[in-house]
Wavefront OBJ file of the C-alpha trace (Angstrom):
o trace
v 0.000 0.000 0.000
v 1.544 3.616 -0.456
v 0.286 6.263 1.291
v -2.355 7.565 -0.687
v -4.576 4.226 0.084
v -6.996 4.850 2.699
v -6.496 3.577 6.596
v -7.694 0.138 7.522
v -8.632 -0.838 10.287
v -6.948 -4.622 9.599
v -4.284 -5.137 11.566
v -2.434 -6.830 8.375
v 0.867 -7.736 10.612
v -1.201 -10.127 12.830
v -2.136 -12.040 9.875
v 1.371 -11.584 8.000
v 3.414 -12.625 11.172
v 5.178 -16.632 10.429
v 3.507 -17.992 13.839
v 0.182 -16.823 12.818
v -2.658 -19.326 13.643
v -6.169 -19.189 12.743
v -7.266 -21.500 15.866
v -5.909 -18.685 18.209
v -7.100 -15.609 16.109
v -10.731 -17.374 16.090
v -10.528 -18.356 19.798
v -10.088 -14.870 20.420
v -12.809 -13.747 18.789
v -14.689 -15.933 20.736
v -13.992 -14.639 23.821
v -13.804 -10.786 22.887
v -17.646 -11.371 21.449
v -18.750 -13.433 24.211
v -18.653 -13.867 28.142
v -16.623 -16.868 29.469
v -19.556 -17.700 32.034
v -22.061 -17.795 29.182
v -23.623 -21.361 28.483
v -24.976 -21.240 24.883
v -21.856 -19.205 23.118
v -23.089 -16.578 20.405
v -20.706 -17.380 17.140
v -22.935 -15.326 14.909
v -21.168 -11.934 15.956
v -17.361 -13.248 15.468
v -18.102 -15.031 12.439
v -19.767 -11.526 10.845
v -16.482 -9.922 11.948
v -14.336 -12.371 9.892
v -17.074 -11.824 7.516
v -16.447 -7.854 7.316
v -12.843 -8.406 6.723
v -12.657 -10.619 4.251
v -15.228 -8.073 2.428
v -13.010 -5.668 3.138
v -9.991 -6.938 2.152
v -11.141 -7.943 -1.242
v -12.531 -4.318 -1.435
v -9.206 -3.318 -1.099
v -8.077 -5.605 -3.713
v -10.335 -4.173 -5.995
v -9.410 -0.269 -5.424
v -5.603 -1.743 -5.607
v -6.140 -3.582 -9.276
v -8.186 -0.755 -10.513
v -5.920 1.856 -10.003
v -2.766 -0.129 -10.722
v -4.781 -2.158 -13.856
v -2.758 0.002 -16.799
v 0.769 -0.507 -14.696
v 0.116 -4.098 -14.849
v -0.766 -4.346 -18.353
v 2.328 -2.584 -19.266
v 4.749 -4.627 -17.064
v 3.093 -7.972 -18.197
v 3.474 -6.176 -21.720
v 7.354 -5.466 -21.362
v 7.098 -8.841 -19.810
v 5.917 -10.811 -22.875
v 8.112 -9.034 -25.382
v 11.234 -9.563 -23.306
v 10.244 -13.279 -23.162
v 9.136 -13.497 -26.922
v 12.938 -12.014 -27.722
v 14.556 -14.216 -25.296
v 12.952 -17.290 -26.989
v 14.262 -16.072 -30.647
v 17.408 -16.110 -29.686
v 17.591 -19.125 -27.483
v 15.516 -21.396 -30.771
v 18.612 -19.591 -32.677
v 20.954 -21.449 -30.220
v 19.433 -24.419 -29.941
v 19.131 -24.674 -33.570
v 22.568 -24.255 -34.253
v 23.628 -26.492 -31.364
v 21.348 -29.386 -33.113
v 22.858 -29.033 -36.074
v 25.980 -29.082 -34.665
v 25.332 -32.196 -32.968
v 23.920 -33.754 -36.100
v 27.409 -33.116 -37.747
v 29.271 -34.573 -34.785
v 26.767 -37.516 -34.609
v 28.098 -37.817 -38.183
v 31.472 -37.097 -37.859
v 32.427 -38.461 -34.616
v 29.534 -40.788 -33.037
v 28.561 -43.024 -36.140
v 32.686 -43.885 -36.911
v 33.038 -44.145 -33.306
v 30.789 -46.964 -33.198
v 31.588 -48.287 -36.302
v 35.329 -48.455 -35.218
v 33.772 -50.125 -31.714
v 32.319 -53.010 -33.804
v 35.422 -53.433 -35.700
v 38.124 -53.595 -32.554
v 35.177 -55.834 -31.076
v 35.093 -58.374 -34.056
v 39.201 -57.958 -34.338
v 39.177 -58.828 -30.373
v 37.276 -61.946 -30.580
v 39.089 -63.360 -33.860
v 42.330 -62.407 -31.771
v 40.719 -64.774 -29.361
v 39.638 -67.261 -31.830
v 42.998 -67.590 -33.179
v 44.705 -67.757 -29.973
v 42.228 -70.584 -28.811
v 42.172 -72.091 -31.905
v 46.641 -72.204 -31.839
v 46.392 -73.612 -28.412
v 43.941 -75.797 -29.438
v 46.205 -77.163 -32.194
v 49.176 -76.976 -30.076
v 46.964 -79.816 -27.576
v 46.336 -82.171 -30.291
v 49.741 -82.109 -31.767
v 51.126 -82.762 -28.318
v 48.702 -85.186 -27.882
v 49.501 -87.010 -31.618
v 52.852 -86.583 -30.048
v 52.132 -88.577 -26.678
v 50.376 -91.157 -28.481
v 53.367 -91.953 -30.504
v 55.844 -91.924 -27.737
v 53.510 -94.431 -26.240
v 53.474 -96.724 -29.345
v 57.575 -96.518 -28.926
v 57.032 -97.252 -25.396
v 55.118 -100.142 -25.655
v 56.439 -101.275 -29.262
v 52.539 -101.607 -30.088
v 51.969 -97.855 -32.142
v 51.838 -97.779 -35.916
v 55.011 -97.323 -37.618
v 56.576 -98.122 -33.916
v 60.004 -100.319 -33.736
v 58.792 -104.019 -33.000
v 61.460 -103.514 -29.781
v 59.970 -101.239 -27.021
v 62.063 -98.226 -26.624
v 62.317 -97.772 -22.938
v 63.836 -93.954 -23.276
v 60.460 -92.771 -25.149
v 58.849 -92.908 -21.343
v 60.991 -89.968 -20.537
v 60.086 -88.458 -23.676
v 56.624 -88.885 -22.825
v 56.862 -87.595 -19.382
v 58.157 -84.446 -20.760
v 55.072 -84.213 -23.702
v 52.638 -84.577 -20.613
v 54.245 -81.935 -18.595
v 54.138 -79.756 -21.468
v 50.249 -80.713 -21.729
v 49.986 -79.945 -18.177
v 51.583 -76.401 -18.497
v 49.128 -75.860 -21.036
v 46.218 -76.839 -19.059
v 46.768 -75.409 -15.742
v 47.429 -71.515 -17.643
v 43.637 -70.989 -17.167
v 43.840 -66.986 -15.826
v 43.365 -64.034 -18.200
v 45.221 -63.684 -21.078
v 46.934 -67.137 -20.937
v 47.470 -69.914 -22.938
v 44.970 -72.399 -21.530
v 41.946 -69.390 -21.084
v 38.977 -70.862 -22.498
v 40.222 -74.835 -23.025
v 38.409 -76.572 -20.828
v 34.775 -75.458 -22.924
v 36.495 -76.630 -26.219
v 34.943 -80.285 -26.116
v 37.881 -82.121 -28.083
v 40.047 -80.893 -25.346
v 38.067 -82.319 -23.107
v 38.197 -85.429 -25.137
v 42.241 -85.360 -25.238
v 42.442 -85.261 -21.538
v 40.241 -88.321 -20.955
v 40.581 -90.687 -23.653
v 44.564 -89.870 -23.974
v 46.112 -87.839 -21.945
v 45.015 -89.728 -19.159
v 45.278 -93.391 -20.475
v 49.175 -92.478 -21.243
v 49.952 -91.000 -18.030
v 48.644 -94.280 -16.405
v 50.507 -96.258 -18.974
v 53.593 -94.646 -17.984
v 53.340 -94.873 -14.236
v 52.308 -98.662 -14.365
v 55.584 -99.265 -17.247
v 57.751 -97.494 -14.594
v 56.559 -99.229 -11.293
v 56.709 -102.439 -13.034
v 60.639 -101.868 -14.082
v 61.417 -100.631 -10.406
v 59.405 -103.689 -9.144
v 61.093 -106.011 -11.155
v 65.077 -104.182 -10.499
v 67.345 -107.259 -10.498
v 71.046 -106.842 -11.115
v 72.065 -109.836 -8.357
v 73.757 -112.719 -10.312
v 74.173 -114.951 -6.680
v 71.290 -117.391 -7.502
v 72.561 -117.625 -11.223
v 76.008 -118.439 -9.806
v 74.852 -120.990 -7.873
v 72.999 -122.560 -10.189
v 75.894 -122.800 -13.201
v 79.326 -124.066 -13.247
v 82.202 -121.942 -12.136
v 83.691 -122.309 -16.048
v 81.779 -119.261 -17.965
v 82.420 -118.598 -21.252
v 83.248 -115.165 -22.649
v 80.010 -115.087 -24.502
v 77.817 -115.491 -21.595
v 80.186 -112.836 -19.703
v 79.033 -110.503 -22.233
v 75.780 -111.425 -22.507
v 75.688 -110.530 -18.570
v 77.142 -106.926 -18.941
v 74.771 -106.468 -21.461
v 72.025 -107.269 -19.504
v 73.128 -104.770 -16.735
v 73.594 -101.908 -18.609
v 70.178 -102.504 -20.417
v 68.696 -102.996 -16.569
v 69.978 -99.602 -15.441
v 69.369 -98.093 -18.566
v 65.686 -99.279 -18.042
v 65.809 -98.462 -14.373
v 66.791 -94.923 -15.090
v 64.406 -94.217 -17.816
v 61.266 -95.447 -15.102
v 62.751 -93.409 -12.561
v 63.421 -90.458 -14.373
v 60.034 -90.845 -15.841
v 58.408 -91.072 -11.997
v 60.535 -88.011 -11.123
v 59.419 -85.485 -13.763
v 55.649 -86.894 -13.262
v 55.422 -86.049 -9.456
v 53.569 -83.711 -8.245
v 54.956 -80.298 -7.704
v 54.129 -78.204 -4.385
v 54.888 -74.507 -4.505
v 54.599 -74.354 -0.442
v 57.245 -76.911 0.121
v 60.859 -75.735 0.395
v 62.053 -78.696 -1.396
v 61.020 -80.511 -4.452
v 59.724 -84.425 -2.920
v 59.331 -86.334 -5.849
v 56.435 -88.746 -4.511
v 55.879 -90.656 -7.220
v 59.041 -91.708 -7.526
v 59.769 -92.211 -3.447
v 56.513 -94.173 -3.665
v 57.643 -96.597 -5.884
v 61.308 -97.057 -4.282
v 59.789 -97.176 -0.710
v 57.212 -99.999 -2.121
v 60.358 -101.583 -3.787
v 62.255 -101.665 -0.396
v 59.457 -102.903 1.544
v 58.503 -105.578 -1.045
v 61.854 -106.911 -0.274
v 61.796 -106.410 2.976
v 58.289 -108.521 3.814
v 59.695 -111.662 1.427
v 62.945 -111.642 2.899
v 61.231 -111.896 6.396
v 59.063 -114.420 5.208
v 61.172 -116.542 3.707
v 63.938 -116.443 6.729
v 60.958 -117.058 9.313
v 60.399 -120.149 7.664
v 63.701 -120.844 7.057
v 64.713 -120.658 11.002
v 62.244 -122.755 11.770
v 63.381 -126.222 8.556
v 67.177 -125.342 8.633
v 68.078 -127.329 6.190
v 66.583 -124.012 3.606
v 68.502 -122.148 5.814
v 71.551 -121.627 3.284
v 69.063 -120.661 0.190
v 67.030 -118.858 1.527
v 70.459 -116.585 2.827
v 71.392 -116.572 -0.527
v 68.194 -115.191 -2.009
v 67.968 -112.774 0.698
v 72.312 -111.183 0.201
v 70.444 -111.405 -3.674
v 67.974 -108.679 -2.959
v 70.319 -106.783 -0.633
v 72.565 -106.503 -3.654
v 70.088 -105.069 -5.716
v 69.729 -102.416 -2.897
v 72.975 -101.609 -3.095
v 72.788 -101.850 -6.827
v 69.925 -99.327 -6.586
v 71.509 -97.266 -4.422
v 74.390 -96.732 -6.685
v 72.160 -95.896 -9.543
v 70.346 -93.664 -7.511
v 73.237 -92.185 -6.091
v 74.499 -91.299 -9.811
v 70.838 -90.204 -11.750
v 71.393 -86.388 -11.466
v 67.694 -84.905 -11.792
v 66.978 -83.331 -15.375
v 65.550 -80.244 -15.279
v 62.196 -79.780 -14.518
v 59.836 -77.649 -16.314
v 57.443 -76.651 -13.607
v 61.236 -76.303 -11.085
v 61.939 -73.606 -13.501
v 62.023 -70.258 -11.305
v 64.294 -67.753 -14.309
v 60.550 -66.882 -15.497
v 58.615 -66.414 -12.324
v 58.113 -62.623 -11.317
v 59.173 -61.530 -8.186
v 55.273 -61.496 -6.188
v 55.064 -64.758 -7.466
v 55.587 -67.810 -4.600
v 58.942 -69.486 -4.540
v 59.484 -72.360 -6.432
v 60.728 -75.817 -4.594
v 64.394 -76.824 -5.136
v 65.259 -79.922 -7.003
v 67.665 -82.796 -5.033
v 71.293 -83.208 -5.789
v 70.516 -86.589 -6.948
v 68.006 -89.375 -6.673
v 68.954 -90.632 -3.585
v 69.206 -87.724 -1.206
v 65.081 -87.476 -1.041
v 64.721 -91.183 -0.357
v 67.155 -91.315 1.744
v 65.565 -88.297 3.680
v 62.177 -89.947 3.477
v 63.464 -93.248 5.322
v 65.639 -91.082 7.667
v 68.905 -93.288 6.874
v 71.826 -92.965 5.926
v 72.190 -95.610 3.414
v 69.620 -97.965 1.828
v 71.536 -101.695 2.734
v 71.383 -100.683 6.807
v 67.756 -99.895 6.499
v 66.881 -103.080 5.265
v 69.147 -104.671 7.775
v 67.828 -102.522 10.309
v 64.131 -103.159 9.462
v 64.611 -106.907 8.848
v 66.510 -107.332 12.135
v 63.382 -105.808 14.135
v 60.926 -107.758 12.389
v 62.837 -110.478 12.901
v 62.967 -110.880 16.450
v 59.367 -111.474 16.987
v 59.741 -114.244 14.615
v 62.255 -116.328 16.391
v 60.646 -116.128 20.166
v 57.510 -117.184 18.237
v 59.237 -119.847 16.973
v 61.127 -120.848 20.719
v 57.772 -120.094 22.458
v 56.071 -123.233 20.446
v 59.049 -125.526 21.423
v 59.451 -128.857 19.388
v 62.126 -129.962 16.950
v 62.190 -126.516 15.557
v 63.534 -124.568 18.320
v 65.720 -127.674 19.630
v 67.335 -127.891 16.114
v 67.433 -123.668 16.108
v 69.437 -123.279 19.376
v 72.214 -126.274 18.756
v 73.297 -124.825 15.654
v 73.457 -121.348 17.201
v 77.019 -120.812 15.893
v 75.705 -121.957 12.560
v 73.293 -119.640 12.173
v 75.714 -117.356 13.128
v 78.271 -117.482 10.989
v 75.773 -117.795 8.039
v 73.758 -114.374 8.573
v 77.661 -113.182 9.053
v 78.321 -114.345 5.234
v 74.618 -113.176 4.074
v 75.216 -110.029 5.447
v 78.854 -109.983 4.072
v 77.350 -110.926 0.305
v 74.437 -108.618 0.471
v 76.507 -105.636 1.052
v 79.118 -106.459 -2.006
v 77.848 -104.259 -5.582
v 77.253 -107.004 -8.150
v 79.255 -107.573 -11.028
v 78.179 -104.873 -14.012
v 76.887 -102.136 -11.160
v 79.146 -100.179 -10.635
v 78.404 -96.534 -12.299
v 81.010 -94.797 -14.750
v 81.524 -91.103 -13.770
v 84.173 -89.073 -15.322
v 85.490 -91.842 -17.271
v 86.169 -94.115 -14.192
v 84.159 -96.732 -12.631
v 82.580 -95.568 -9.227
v 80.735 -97.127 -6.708
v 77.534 -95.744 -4.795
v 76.198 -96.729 -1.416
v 78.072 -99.110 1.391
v 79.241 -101.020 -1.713
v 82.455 -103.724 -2.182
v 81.362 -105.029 1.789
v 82.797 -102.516 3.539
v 81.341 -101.006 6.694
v 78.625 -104.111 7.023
v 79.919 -105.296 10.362
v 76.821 -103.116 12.515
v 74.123 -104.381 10.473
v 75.948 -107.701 10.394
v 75.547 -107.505 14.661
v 72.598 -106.126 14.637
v 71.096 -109.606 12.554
v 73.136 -111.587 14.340
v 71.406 -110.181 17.682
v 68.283 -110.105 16.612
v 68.601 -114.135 16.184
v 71.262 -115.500 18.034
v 70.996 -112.979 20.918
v 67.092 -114.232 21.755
v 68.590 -118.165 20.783
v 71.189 -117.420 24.231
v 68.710 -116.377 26.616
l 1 2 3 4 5 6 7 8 9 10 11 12 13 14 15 16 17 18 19 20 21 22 23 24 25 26 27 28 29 30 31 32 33 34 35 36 37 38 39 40 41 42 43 44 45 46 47 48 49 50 51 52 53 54 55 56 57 58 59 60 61 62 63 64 65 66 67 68 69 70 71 72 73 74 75 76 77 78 79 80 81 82 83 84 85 86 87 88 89 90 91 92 93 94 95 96 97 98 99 100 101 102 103 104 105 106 107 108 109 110 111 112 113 114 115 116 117 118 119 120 121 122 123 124 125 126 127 128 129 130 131 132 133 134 135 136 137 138 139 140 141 142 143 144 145 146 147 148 149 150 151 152 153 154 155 156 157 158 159 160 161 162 163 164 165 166 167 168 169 170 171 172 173 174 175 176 177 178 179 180 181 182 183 184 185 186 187 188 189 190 191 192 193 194 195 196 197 198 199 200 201 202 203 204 205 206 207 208 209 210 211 212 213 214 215 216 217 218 219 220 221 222 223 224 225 226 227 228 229 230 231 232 233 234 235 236 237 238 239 240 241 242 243 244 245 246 247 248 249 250 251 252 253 254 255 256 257 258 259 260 261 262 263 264 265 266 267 268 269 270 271 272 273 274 275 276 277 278 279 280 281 282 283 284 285 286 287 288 289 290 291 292 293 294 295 296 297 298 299 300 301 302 303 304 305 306 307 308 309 310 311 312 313 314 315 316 317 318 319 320 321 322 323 324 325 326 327 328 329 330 331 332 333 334 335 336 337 338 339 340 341 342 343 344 345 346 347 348 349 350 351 352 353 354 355 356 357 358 359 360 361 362 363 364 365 366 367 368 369 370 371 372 373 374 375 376 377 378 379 380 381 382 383 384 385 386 387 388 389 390 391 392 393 394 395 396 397 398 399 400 401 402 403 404 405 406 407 408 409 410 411 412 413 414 415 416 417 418 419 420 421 422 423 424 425 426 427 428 429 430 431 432 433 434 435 436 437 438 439 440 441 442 443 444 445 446 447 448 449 450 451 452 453 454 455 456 457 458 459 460 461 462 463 464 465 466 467 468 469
């Protein structure tokens, strides 16, 4: 209002104040119109009163717009043109800003997607063609295996009639190179994606795993079947050998240790590898020594339990026993002289520096199995473990009593002297053994019967000592 409107009698700051309420503006009307003691309350008066202002405010509105109608008009006016300007130039903008977007759309957008669908498509053939390599790379490893196999066995097409014992290494090494392969799952390696590809999936069952059992069960059968012990062919021939059969024997050797170290080396590079351990623990190849050892180990107790008890087998059964202790020591020196090839998973020049360390590979073949048994040399452990085996035996065989025991204790000295002489014979290297290193003949393990006397006590004891008590 300016001050040319006329007074009002509305007190306009009541109603303009922020904690205005109408429930406390009408209460007081109320009570300004009406007694507090009064029963029936008279609204008619207060309610005319709101009724007078509200007429008289929108009186006031009136005089207000009529006076200030051609001000308004001309404002709105001024109002309107300003706007209708302001929207000519902003259509101008916006018309120029779509048609610049149109030619960037053009320019930019539509190439940019059509380059996306080409680095897409060039992505996945990269991806095709590096599955599809890998792929390849499987089955010709695979054709590979098979025909190392057919050498191995002498069965494959266009394989020699006469197995080749050495293509088991060869073999090994083809199915370490498979496993590589196959374990390089993560991004951006070799194997990504393999293991959907269904003739992969066909190579690893039908072949890849037929040949790895192939080879184990070739090279546990030659370190079952290690014999390089001539004592029980001795003592079945004359003492009068020709040169021929002398030759025939060395040849037999070296075509046992050359078989022997093809299975073993075959049993080494198949073992598992275990990044946690410090050392590299060929199980495989421990397994099938340890099962070896203890093969020899049960028969040899067998056969001398029954041999204690009907002397008269006493000397045979000696003889077979110093046989199998010689092809410990045999083994031992083998073992002792098989220095591990390199092993592809051992390999830690590649490895990056966050990556875990890799296990160490043994000196030789001996030191793990000799750290497995925790011995020092392969002929006292199976002295050792025969002798405590043993005793049980013979006070089983003096607790029944009879002709057995009587016979057992009167030729104590006997007995004796002849586990003495087994002992003596087991621990000698048999003829054709011995290992050639730096052009000279060497000998592994106890070897040539030196050093035998303990274990020789220690049978003696575990016999004769219970026969004295």
């Amino acid at each position: 209002m300016d001050n040319t409107d006329e007074p009002s009698y509305i007190d306009y700051e009541a109603f303009l104040d922020p904690e205005f309420s109408p429930t406390t503006f009408a209460n007081s009307l109320v009570l300004a119109t009406n007694n507090p003691s009064d029963t029936p309350l008279d609204l008619s008066t207060p309610l005319s009163r709101v009724l007078f202002d509200v007429q008289e405010i929108d009186t006031h509105i009136d005089n207000l717009t009529t006076k200030s109608a051609l001000p308004l008009l001309e404002y709105t006016q001024e109002n309107a043109s300003s706007a209708t300007r302001l929207l000519q130039e902003t259509e101008s903008q916006v018309a120029s800003l779509t048609e610049s977007y149109k030619r960037l759309e053009k320019e930019v957008i539509e190439r940019f997607q059509a380059a996306e669908e080409v680095r897409l498509t060039a992505e996945r053939l990269c991806e095709t063609v590096k599955l599809g390599r890998a792929v390849s790379r499987c089955l010709l490893l695979g054709r590979q295996l098979e025909g190392q196999i057919g050498e191995m066995t002498g069965t494959g097409s266009g394989a020699p009639k006469k197995e080749d014992h050495r293509a088991s290494v060869r073999a090994a090494h083809t199915l370490i190179s498979l496993r590589q392969i196959f374990a390089a799952t993560g991004k951006g390696e070799e194997g990504e994606g393999l293991s959907r590809v269904h003739v992969i999936q066909t190579l690893q069952s039908d072949i890849v795993a037929n040949a790895e059992r192939t080879i184990l069960s070739r090279a546990q059968q030659v370190v079952r079947e290690f014999s390089m012990s001539s004592l029980l062919a001795s003592s079945q021939t004359s003492s009068n050998t020709s040169n021929t059969a002398q030759s025939s024997t060395y040849a037999q050797s070296e075509d046992t240790k050359s078989r022997a170290t093809s299975a073993l080396t075959a049993l080494y590079l198949l073992s598992p590898v275990k990044s946690q351990s410090a050392s590299f623990e060929p199980t495989l190849l421990l397994s099938a020594l340890q099962s070896y050892l203890q093969t020899a180990l049960t028969s040899s107790l067998a056969a001398l339990s029954r041999a204690l008890a009907t002397l008269p087998t006493l000397d045979r059964t000696l003889l077979e026993i110093a046989a199998r202790c010689q092809n410990i020591v045999a083994l031992e020196t083998l073992l002792a002289s098989i220095t591990p090839p390199p092993h592809p998973l051992l390999q830690t020049q590649t490895q990056p520096p966050s990556a875990p360390t890799q296990p160490t590979p043994p000196a030789n073949f001996l030191a793990p199995l000799l750290t497995h048994l925790d011995t020092s040399s392969l002929p006292s452990y199976f002295w050792r473990s025969l002798a405590g085996s043993l005793s049980a035996r013979v006070q089983d065989i003096m607790a029944r009593g009879g002709v057995s025991a009587r016979t057992l204790r009167s030729n104590r000295e006997r007995v004796r002297e002849a586990i003495r002489e087994c002992v003596s014979r087991g621990n000698q290297l048999p003829e054709g053994a011995a290992v050639k290193r730096d052009g000279k003949s060497g000998r592994g393990g106890v070897g040539a019967g030196l050093g035998w006397e303990r274990e020789a006590a220690v049978m003696v004891g575990a016999v004769v000592g219970i026969l004295g008590r």
